[in-house]
C-alpha positions as CSV (number, residue, x, y, z in Angstrom):
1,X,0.0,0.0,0.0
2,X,1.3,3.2,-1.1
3,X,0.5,6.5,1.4
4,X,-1.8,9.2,0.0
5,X,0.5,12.5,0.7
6,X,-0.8,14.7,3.1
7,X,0.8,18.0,2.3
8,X,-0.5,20.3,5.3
9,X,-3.0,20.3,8.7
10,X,-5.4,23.1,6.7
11,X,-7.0,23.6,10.1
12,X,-8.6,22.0,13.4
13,X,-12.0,22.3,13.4
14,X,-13.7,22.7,16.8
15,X,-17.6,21.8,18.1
16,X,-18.8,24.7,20.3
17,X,-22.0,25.5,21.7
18,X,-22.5,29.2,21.7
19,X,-20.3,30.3,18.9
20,X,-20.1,34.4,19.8
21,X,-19.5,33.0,22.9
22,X,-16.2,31.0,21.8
23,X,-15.2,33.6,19.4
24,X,-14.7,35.9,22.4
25,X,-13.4,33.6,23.9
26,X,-10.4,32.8,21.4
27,X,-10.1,36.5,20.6
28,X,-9.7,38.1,23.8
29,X,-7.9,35.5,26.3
30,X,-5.3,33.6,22.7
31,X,-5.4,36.5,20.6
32,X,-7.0,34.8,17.5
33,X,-8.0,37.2,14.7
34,X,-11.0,36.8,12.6
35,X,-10.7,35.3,9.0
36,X,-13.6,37.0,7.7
37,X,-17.2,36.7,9.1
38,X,-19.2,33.9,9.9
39,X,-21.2,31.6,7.2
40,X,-23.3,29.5,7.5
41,X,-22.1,25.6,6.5
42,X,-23.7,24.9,2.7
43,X,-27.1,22.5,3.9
44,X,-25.9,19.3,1.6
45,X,-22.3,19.2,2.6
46,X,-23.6,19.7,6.3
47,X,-25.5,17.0,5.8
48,X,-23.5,14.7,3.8
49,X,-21.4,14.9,7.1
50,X,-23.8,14.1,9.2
51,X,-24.6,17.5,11.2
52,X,-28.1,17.2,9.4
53,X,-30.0,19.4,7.1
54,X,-29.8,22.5,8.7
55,X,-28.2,26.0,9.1
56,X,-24.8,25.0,10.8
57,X,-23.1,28.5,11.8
58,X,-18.9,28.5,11.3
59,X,-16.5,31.5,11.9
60,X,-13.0,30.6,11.0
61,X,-9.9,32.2,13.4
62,X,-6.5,32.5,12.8
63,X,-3.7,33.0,14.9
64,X,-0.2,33.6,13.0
65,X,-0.6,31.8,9.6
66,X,-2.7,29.0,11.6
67,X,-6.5,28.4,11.0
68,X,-9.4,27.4,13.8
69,X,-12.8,26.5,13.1
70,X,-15.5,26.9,15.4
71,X,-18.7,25.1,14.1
72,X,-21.9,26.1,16.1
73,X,-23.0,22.3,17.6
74,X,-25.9,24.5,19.6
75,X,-26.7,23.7,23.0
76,X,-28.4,20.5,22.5
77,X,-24.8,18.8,21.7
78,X,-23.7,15.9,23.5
79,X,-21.1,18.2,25.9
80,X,-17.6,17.6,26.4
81,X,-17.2,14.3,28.6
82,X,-16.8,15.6,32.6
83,X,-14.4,14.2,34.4
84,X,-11.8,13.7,31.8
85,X,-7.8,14.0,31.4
86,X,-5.0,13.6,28.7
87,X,-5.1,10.1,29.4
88,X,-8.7,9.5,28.1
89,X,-9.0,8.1,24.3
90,X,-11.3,10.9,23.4
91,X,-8.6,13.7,24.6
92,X,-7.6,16.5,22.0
93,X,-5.5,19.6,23.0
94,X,-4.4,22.5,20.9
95,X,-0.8,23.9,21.6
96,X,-0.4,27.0,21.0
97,X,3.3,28.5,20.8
98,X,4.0,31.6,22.3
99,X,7.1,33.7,22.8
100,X,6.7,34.4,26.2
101,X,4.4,32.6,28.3
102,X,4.2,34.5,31.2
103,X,2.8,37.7,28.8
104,X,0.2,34.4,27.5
105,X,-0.5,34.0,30.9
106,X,-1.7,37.0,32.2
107,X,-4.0,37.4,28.9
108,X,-5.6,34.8,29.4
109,X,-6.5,35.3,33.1
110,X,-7.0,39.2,31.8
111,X,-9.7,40.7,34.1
112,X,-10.7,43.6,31.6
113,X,-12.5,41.1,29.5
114,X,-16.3,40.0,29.4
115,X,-15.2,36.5,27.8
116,X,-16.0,33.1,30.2
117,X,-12.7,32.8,32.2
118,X,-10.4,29.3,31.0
119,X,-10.7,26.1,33.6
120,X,-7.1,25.6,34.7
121,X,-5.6,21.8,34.2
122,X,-1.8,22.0,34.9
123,X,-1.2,23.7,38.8
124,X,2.1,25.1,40.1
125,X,3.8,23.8,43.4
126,X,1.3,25.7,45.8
127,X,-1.8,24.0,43.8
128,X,-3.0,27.4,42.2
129,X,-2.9,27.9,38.1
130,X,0.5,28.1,36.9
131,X,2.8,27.5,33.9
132,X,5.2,24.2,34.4
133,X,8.6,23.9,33.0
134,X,9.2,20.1,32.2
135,X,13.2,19.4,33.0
136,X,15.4,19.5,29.8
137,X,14.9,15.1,29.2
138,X,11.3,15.6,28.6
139,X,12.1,19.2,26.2
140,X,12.5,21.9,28.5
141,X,9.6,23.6,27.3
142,X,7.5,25.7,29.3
143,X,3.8,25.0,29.0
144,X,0.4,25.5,30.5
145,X,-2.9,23.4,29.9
146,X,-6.3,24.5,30.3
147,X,-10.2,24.4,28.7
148,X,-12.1,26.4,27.0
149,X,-15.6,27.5,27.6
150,X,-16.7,23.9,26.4
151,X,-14.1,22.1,28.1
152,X,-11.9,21.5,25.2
153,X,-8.2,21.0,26.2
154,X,-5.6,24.0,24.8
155,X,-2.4,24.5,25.9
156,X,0.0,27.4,26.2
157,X,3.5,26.4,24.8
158,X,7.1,28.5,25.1
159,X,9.9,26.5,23.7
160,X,12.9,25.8,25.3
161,X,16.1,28.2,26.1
162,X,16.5,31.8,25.5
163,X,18.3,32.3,22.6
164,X,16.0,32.8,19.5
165,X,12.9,33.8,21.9
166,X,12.2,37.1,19.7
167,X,11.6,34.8,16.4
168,X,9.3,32.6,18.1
169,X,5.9,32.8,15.7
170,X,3.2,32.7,17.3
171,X,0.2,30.1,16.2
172,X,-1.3,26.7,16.4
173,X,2.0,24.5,16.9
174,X,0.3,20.8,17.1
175,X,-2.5,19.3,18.1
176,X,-1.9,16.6,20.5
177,X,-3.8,13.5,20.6
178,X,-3.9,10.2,23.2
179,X,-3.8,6.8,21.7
180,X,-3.9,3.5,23.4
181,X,-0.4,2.5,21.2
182,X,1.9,4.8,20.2
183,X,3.4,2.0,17.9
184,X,0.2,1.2,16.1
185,X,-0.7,5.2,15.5
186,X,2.4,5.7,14.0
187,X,2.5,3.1,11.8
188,X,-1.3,4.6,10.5
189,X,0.0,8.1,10.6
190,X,3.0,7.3,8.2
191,X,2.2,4.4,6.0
192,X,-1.9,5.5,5.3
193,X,-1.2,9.3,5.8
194,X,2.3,9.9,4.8
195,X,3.7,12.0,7.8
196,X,7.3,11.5,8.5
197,X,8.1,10.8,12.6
198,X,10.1,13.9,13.5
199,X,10.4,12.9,17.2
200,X,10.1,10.6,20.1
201,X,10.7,10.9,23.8
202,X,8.9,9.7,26.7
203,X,8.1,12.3,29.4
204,X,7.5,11.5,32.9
205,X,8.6,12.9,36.7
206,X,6.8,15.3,38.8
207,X,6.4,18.2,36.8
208,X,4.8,16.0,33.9
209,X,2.6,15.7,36.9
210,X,1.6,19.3,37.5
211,X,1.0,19.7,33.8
212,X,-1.5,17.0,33.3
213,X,-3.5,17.4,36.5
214,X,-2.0,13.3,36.8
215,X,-0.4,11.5,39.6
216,X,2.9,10.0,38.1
217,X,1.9,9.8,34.3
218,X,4.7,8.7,32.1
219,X,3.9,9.3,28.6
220,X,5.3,8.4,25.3
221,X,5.3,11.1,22.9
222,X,6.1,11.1,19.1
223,X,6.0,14.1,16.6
224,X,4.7,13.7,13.2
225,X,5.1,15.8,10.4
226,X,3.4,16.9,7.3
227,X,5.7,17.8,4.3
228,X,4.8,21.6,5.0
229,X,7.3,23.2,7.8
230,X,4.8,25.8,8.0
231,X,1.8,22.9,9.2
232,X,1.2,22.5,12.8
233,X,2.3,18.9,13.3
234,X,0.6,16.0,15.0
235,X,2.0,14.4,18.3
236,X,0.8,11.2,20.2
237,X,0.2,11.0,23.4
238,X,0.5,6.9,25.0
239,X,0.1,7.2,28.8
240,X,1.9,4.2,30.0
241,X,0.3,5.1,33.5
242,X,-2.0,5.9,34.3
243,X,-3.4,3.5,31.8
244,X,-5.3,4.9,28.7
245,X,-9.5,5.0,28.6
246,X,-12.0,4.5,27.1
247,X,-14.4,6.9,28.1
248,X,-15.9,9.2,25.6
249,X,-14.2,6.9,22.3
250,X,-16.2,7.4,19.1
251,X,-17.7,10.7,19.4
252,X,-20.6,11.1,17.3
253,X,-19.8,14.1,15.0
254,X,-22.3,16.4,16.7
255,X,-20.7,16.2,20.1
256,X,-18.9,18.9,21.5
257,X,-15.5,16.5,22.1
258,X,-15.5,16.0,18.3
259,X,-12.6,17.9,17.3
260,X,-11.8,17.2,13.1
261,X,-8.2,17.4,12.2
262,X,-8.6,18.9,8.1
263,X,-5.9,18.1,6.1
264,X,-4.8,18.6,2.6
265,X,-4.2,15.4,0.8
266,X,-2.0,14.5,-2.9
267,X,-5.2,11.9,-3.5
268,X,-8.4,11.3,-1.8
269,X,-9.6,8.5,-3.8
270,X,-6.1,6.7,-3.0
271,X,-6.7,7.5,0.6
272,X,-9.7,6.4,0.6
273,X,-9.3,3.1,-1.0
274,X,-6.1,2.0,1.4
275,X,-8.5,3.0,4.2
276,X,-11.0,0.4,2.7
277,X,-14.0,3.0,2.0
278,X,-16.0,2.3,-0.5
279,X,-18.2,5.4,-0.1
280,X,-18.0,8.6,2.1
281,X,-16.1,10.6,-0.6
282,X,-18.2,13.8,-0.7
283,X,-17.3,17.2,-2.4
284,X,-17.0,20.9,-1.1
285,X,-19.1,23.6,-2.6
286,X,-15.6,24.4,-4.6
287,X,-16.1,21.3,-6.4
288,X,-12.6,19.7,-4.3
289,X,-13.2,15.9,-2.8
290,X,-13.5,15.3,1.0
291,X,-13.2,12.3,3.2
292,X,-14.2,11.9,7.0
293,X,-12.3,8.9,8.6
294,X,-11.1,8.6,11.9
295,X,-7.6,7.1,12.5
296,X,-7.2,3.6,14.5
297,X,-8.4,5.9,18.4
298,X,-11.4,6.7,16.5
299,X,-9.9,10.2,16.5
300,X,-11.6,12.3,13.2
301,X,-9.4,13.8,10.5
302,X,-10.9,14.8,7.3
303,X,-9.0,14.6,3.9
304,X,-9.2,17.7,1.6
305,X,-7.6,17.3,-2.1
């Protein structure tokens, strides 16, 4: 089996229930910017997806030369699942990179601003919201995790060392998912997909800790790359411990957890015949092909030509 290419992560696109709501949301707490004004989803392709025949509200966001969609599930949407954590199957963060975090920080706990206030995940030493500096064996970055208005999981990310700080660009820098087999998702994400493994490290210790809201995790991580260095990239999460569930697997596509990964693929027919799909190939207003799969988590990407 030969991969179809994909070129580029085009965007993440993001359930929300009260879309002015989020908008604010991701404008005054990340510093998103509008990319134009909202539209409604066209009825057939809406549809053809599942969301049903009906006026679906979107407003696209950017943030650097990174793209969000927020698609209006309306508050009748399965919500996000409650408890959860990274090590849940269902789990999908943004990281968003930043130059300086602590500047981050304090916007997005800005007091000035009528948006819904973020739900902390990692916590400092003295238990209160913090950034966390994992030690240099786990990538000395400096991050902070937290949830949006719906409870999706975003995270605040300042890479490592000093030097270079001022080029640092901001925008969407991966999206992080958890798998049950780090392995077996690679294997998907390089032979089906035709992402290249950039990196692999497995993070543990106290401070992986206070990041994830988790007592002892240790967690394999691997990086995986589209051929466009300007793409956010993909990473695996595989929680050796605590061990992965399986709470909130296969959301529906209406639920508020169902985050889309949309990517630009070299061939969607080939994609979709090494996935085995025999139908599910729909087309954009534009006239372009488009496949929904999910990968082997039940994770949803969908394949743009």
């Amino acid at each position: 089996m030969t991969s179809a290419l994909v070129t580029q992560i085009i965007r993440i696109s993001r359930n929300v229930v009260d879309l002015e709501r989020s908008t604010l949301f991701y404008r005054d707490r990340l510093g998103f910017q509008l990319s134009g004004g909202a539209f409604y989803m066209d009825r057939l392709f809406a549809a053809e997806l599942g969301l049903g025949a009906c006026n679906v509200k979107v407003q696209r966001l950017s943030l650097g030369n990174e793209e969000l969609e927020l698609v209006e599930a309306g508050p009748n949407a399965r919500p996000y699942p409650s408890p959860s954590t990274s090590v849940d199957l269902a789990f999908q963060h943004l990281a968003l990179r930043c130059a300086n975090i602590d500047t981050a920080f304090k916007r997005l706990y800005r007091e000035d601003s009528a948006s819904a206030r973020p739900t902390a995940i990692s916590r400092g030493m003295d238990s209160g919201p913090a950034p966390v500096r994992l030690p240099d064996s786990s990538g000395g970055v400096t991050a902070f995790k937290f949830r949006d208005p719906d409870g999706h999981p975003l995270e605040l990310l300042q890479p490592a060392g000093e030097c270079g700080r001022s080029e640092v660009r901001a925008g969407i820098d991966h999206t992080a998912i958890s798998v049950s087999s780090a392995s077996s998702s690679v294997v998907f994400y390089t032979t089906t997909l035709g992402l290249s493994l950039s990196a692999c490290q497995t993070n543990s210790g106290s401070e992986q800790g206070l990041l994830d809201a988790l007592d002892h995790p240790i967690v394999d991580v691997a990086s995986l790359q589209t051929t466009s260095e300007m793409s956010p990239h993909v990473e695996l999460l595989a929680y050796q411990h605590p061990v992965a569930s399986m709470t909130g697997l296969l959301a529906e596509i209406t639920d508020i957890a169902s985050d889309k990964i949309v990517i630009r693929c070299s061939d969607v027919g080939k994609l979709a015949a090494n996935l085995g799909i025999v139908a599910g190939l729909v087309r954009l207003t534009s006239g372009e092909p488009c496949l929904l799969f999910r990968d082997p988590d039940g994770h949803l990407l969908m394949a743009i030509e």
